[in-house]
C-alpha positions as CSV (number, residue, x, y, z in Angstrom):
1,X,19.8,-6.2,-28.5
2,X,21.3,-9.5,-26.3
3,X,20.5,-8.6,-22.6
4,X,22.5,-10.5,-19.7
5,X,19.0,-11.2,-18.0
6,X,15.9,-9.1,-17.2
7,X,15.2,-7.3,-13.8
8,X,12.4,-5.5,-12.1
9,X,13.5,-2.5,-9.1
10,X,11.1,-1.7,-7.5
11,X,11.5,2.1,-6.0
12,X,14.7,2.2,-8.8
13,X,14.4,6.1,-8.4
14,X,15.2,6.1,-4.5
15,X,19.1,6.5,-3.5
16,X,19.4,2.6,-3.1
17,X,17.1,1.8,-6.4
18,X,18.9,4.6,-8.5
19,X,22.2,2.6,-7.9
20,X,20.6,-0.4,-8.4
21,X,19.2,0.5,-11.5
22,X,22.8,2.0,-12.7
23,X,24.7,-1.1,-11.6
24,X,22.1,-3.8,-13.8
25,X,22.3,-1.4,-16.7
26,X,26.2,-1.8,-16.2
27,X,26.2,-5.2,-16.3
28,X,23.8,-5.1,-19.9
29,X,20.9,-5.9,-17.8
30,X,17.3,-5.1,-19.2
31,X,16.1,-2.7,-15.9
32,X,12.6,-1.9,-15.3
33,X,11.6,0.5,-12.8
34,X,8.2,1.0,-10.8
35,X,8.4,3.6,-8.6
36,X,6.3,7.5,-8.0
37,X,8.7,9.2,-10.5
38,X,10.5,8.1,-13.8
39,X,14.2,6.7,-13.5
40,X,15.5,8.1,-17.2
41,X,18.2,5.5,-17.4
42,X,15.7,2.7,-17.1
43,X,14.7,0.9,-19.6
44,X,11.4,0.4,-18.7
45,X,9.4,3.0,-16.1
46,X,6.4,2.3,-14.4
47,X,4.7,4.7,-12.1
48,X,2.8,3.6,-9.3
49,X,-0.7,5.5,-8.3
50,X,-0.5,6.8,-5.1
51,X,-4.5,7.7,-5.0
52,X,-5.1,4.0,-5.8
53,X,-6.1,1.5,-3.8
54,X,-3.4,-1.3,-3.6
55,X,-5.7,-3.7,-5.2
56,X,-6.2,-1.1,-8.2
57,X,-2.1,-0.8,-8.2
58,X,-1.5,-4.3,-8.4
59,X,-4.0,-4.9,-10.9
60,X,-2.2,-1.3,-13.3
61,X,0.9,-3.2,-12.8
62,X,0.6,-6.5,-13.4
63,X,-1.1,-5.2,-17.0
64,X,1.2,-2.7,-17.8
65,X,3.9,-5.2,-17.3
66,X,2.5,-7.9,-18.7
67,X,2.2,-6.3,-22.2
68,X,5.7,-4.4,-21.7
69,X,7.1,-8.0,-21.2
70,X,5.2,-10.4,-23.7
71,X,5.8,-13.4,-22.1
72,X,9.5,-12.6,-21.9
73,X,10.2,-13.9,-17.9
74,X,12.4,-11.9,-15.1
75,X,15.2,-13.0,-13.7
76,X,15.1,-11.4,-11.1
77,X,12.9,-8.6,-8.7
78,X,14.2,-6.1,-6.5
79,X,12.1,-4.1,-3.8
80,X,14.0,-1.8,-2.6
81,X,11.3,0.8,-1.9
82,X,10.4,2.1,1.9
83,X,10.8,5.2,4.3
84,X,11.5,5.6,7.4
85,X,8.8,7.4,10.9
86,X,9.5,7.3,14.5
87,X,6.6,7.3,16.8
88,X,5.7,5.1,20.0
89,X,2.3,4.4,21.4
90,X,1.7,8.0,23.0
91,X,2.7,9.6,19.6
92,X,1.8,9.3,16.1
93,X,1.7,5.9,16.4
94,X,-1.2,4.8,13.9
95,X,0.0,8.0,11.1
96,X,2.9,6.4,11.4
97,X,2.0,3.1,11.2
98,X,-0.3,3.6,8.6
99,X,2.6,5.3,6.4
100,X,5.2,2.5,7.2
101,X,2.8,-0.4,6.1
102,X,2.1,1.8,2.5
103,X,5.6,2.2,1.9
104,X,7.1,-0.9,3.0
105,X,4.5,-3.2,3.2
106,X,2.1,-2.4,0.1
107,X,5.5,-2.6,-2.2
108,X,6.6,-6.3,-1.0
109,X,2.7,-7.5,-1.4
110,X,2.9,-6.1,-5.3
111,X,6.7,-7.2,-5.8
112,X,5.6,-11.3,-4.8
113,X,2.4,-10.5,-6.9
114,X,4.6,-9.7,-10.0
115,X,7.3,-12.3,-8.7
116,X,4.3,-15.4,-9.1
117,X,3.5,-13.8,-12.5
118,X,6.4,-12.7,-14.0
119,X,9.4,-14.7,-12.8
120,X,11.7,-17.5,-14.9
121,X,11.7,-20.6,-12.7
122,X,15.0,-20.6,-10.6
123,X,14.9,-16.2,-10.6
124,X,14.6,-14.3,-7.0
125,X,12.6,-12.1,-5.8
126,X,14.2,-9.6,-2.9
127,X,12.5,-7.6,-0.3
128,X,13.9,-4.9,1.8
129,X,13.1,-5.3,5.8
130,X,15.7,-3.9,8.5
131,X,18.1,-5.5,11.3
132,X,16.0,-3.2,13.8
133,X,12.4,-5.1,13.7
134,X,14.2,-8.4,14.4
135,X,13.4,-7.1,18.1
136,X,11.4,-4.6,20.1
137,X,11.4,-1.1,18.4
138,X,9.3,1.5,21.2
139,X,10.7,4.8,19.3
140,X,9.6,3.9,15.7
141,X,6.8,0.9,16.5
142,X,5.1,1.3,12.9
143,X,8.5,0.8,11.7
144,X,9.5,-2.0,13.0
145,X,6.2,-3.6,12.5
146,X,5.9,-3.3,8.7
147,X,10.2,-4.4,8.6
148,X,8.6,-7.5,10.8
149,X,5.8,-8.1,8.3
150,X,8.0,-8.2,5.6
151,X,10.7,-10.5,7.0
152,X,7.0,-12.7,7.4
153,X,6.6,-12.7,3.5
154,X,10.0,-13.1,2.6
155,X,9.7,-16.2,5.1
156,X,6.4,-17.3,3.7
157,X,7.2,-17.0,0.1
158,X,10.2,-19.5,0.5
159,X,8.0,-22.3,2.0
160,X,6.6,-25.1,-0.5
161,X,2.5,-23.6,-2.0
162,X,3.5,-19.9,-1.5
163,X,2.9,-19.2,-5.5
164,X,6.3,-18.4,-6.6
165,X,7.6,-20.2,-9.6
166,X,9.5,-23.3,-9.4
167,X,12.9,-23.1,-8.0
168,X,12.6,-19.8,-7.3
169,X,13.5,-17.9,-4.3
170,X,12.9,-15.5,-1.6
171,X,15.9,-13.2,0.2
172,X,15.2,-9.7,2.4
173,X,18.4,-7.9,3.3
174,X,18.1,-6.3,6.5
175,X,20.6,-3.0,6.4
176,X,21.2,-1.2,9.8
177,X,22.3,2.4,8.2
178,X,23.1,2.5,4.5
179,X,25.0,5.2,3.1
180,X,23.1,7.3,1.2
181,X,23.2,10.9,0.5
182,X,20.2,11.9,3.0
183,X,21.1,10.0,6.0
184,X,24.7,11.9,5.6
185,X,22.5,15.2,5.3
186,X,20.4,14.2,8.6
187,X,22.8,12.5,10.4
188,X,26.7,14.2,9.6
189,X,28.4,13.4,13.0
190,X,27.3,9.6,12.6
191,X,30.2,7.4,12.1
192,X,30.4,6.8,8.1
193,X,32.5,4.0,8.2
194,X,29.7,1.7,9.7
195,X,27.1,2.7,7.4
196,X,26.4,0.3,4.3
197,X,27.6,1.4,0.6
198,X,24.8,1.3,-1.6
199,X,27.7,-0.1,-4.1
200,X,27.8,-3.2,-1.8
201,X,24.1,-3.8,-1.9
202,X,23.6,-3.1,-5.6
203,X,26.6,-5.4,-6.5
204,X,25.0,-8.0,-4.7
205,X,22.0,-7.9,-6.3
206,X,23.8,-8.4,-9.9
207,X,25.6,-11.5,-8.5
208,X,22.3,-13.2,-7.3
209,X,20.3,-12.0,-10.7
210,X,23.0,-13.6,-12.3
211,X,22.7,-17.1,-9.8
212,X,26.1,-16.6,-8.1
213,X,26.5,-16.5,-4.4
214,X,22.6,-17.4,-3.6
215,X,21.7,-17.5,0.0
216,X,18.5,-20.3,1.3
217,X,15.5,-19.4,0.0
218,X,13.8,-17.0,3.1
219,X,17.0,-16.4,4.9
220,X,16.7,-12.6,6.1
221,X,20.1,-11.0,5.8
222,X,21.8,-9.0,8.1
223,X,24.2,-6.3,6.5
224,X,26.8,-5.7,9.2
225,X,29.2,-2.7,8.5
226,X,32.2,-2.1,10.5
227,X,35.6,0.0,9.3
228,X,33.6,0.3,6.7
229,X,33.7,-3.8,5.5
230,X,30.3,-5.2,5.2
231,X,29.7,-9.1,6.6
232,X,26.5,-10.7,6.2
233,X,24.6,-12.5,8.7
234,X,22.2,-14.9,7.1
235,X,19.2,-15.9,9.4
236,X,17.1,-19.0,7.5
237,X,13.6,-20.5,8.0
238,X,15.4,-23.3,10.3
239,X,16.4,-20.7,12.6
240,X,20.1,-21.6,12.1
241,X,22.8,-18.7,11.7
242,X,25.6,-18.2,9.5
243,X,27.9,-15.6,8.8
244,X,28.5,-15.1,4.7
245,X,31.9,-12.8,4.1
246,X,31.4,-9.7,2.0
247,X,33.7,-7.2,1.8
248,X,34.1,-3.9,-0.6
């Protein structure tokens, strides 16, 4: 079978990684998907070991993957995986913290792993951090701590030496509230039409996989919702600001 192009999501059986997953196999996208449970419409599923250290993961992954692909390169890898804790310095703050940097933190270091291994020259590799950790965050400090490590990476990965294949590149979207099924359960009086569609997002990805619409290598993107029409804010390694229309 003739694929459009070969993707990784990684944490394709979340709410944002599920529609992700649907929207490349849409678009006759090859879809692999490393997460702690099976997506059944991937083509490919990978489960990650939780009791394993994250050097034992990323050495299970990068075989697995390697002899799933064999030699075939990715266009493109998407890390969508991550939680959310609240916590300041007088509560929970190292449980949390400790939790934040598994789920947010653990996934980036394994998706640029597999991104220096595994990606065609020119592909990108996307991390997830959040709008919240580009400042101070005292009610959820682990939080905004791993988000700030990973906006660090995605920076990092873009610069010349960082290991990535030639050409390649480095984004992290930075979503204030996306609209997913839970946050509606959690939060039901919030104001919907600022939250971001996962449709948005997961379009977006397709357009990039596919080399349309590329932002600078390490720009961290801002996804601003409001009457529910998304803009994003690009922020690049030069520190200069621009503001990149997208609207549903």
């Amino acid at each position: 079978m003739s694929y459009a192009g070969r993707v990784i999501v990684y944490g394709g059986r979340g709410a944002l990684g599920a529609k992700c997953v649907s929207h490349f196999k849409a678009n006759n996208y090859w879809v692999g998907c490393i997460d702690l449970t099976e997506n059944s419409e991937a083509d490919y599923n990978l489960l990650v070991k939780k009791e394993e250290t994250l050097q034992s993961q990323e050495t299970s992954i990068l075989s697995d993957l390697s002899s799933t692909l064999n030699g075939a390169k990715l266009d493109g890898i998407f890390c969508v995986a991550g939680g959310w804790a609240g916590g300041n310095a007088a509560k929970d703050l190292v449980k949390n913290s400790e939790l934040m940097w598994q789920q947010s933190v653990c996934s980036s270091l394994i998706t640029a792993s597999l991104a220096s291994n595994h990606l065609k020259d020119g592909g990108i590799v996307q991390l997830t951090g959040a709008k919240a950790a580009l400042e101070g965050t005292p009610g959820m400090i682990g939080y905004g701590m791993a988000k700030a490590a990973v906006h660090h990476l995605t920076k990092s990965l873009a610069e010349k030496d960082s290991g990535l294949p030639d050409g390649a590149i480095s984004v992290a979207i930075l979503p204030v509230t996306l609209d997913t099924p839970m946050n509606r359960k959690w939060m039901p009086k919030a104001d919907f039409s600022t939250w971001t569609p996962l449709e948005f997002v997961a379009d977006l990805f397709v357009r990039w996989a596919s080399g349309k619409d590329r932002p600078k290598s390490g720009s961290l993107l801002q996804l601003v919702t409001k009457d529910h029409q998304t803009e994003i804010k690009a922020e690049v390694n030069t520190h200069a600001s621009s503001a990149i229309p997208g609207c549903l």
